[in-house]
C-alpha positions, 0 to 999 in steps of 0.5 A: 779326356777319359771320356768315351765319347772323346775317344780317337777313332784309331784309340777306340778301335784298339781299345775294341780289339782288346775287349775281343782277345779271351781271357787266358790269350793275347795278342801282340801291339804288332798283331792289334794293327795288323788285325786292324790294318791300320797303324803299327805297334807303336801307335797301338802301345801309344793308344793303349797306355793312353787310353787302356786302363778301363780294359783288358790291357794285360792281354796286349803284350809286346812280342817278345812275351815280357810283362809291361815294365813298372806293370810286372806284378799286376798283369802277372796277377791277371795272368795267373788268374785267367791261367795265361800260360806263361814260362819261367825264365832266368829274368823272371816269367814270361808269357809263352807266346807259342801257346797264349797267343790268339789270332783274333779268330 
């Protein structure tokens, strides 16, 4: 099932969208759809956690700029990494999605 070839359309547009957004930046589930004007931001999570393994699925985040919950230290690694500016906060750190935010532009 892992098979491009086998791939949904909608899930492969989202998977294209996520292989686009620079390393250091990111984009919300609701801001994949929007881009892709189709769907919304539960149909892009459902697409990325069943199909985003082989890409650069830290960088599609939820809004309100927490790590992916039982994902937490392997994005924060990706994070820090590409230098994603993130902001510390009293539950721990959080993607600063004023800056890290990209537009697809």
């Amino acid at each position: 099932m892992g098979r491009m070839d086998e791939l949904p359309e909608y899930a492969e547009r989202v998977l294209d969208v996520a292989e686009r957004i620079p390393p250091g930046r990111v984009m919300t589930y609701g801001d994949v759809a929007e881009w892709l004007g189709e769907g919304g931001p539960r149909q892009v999570g459902r697409a990325m956690s069943l199909y985003g393994g082989a890409v650069p699925w830290w960088r599609v985040v939820r809004a309100d700029g927490v790590p992916l919950p039982g994902h937490e230290l392997r994005a924060l690694e990706h994070y820090r990494t590409e230098a994603t500016p993130l902001r510390e906060t009293s539950a721990g750190p959080r993607i600063d999605m004023r800056r890290a935010r990209w537009d697809g532009g």
